[in-house]
N, C-alpha and C positions, 0 to 999 in steps of 0.2 A: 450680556445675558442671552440674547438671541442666538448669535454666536458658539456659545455652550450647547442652549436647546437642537440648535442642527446638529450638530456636533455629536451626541448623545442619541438622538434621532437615525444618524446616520449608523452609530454602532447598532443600533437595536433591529435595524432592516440586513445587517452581514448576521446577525446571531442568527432571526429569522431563516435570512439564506441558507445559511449553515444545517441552524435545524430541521429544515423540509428538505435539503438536500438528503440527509440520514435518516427523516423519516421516509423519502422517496425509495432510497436505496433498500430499507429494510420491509417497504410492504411490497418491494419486486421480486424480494430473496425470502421468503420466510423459511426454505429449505433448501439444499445445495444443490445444484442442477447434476446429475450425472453425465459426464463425457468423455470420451475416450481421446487421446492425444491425436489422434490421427484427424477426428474430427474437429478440435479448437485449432491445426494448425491450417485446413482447409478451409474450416467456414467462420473462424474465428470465433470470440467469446457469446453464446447467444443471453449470457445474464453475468452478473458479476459475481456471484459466489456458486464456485463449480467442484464438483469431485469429480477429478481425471484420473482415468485407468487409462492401463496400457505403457505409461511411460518407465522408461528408465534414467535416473540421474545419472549426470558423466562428473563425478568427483573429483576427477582430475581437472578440468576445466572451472573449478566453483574459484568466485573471487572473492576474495575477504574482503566484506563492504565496511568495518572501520578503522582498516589502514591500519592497525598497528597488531600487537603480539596476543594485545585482549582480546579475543576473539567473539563475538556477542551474534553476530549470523552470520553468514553466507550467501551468494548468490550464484546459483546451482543450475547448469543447463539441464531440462528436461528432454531424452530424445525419445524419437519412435523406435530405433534399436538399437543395442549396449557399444557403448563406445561412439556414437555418433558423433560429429565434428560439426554439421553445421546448423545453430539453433535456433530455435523459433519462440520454442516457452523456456522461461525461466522463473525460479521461484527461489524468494528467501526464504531461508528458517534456521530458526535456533535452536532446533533439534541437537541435544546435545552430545548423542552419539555418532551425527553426522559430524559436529565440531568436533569431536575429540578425535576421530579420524584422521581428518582434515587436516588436525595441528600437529598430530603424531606424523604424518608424514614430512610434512614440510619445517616444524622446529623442532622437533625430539630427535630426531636421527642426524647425526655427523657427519655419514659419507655415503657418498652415491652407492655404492653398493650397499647399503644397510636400506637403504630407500628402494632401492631396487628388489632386494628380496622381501621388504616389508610390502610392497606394491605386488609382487608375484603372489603372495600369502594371501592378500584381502581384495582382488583385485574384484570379485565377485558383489564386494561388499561395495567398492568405488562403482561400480556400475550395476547395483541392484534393481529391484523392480519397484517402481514407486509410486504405491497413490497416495495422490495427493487431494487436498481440499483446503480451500483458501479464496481468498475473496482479491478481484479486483477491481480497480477501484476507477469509477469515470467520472471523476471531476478534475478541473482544472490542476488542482497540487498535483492531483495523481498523475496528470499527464505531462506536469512538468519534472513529476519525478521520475519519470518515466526515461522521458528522455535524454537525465542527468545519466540513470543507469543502462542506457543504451550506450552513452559515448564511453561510461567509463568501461565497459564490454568492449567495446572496439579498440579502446586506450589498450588493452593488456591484450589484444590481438585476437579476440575471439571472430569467428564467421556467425556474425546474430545480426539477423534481417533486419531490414528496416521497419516491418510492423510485429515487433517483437512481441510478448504479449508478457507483460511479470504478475504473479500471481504470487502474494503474503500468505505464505502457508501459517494454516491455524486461525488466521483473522476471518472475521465474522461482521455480519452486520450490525449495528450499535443503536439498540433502540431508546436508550435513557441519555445519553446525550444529546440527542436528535430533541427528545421530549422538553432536555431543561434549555437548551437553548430558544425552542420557540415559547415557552413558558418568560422568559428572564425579555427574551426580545418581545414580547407583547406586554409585558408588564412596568418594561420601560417606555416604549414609544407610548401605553397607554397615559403613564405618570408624564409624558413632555406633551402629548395632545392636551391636558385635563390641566396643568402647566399653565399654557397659552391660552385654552379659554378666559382661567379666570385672571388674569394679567389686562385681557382686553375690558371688562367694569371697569377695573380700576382706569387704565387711560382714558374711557370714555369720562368716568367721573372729572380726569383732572383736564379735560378740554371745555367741557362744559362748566366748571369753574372759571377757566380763564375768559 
């Protein structure tokens, strides 16, 4: 029984975590920071949910982050000028007319030249001007997801720095999960304190008995 009560204790102090972490995150962001590419790639992120002007995506360089034909997002170099080659920020999104580009070029068409004139056609489109806004994210996951999608960038040969910065286009700070997690974790560790109190009468009772 003791065993259980830590055990249950122990999940109720990660929900906590959890939750002050996303309420932390959301009373640092209540609105998106404005900044221009040139500046996140200089001075880095100064908050986690940013709207960046000035960049343009290189579409040719975006890598299909779930590996197969489904296409569900993208991870897209953002540069400071069209066509740029070596990347700093990158950002996913499921922008759908970015994906259907994307897929048009690389599985609808049959032969390099149909690609090649299709790429002459919208080339304008594969390096448009893009702002973005999107949240990211400084916790632990995030920096270990971070990292996964730094190597897989390097894996398919891109030139993306070592303090890359990814930015979840569209994502936002999350203030009602934030809210029930610390609700749910004070409501449990309250019921395993309140638990243990009354557990200790009873054992007092059954000593003084013996």
């Amino acid at each position: 029984m003791k065993r259980f009560r830590f055990t249950l204790l122990a999940i109720c102090l990660v929900l906590l975590y959890l939750g002050g972490t996303d309420l932390a995150l959301f009373l640092r962001n209540r609105q998106p920071q404005q900044i221009t590419i040139q500046q996140l790639e200089t001075s880095g992120a100064p908050r986690e949910w940013l709207t960046i002007d000035g960049g343009y995506m290189n579409l040719l360089e975006a890598i299909n982050m779930t590996g197969t034909i489904q296409i569900d997002s993208l991870l897209v170099p953002l540069t400071v000028i069209p066509g740029g080659k070596s990347f700093k920020v990158l950002f996913e999104t499921r922008d759908p007319q970015i994906l259907e580009l994307w897929t048009t070029y690389h599985f609808k068409l049959d032969s390099t030249l149909e690609k090649d004139r299709f790429l002459a056609e919208n080339l304008r489109a594969f390096q448009a001007p893009k702002r973005l806004t999107g949240l990211i994210a400084g916790n632990l996951v995030a920096t270990n997801n971070q990292s996964k999608l730094l190597k897989l960038a390097r894996d398919v040969g891109m030139d993306v720095a070592a303090d890359a910065i990814f930015v979840s286009e569209g994502k936002r700070p999350g203030l009602w999960r934030g809210l029930f997690f610390v609700v749910v974790g004070l409501l449990g560790a309250l019921k395993v304190l309140l638990s243990r109190s009354s557990s200790r009468p009873q054992a007092d009772r059954a000593t003084l008995a013996d």
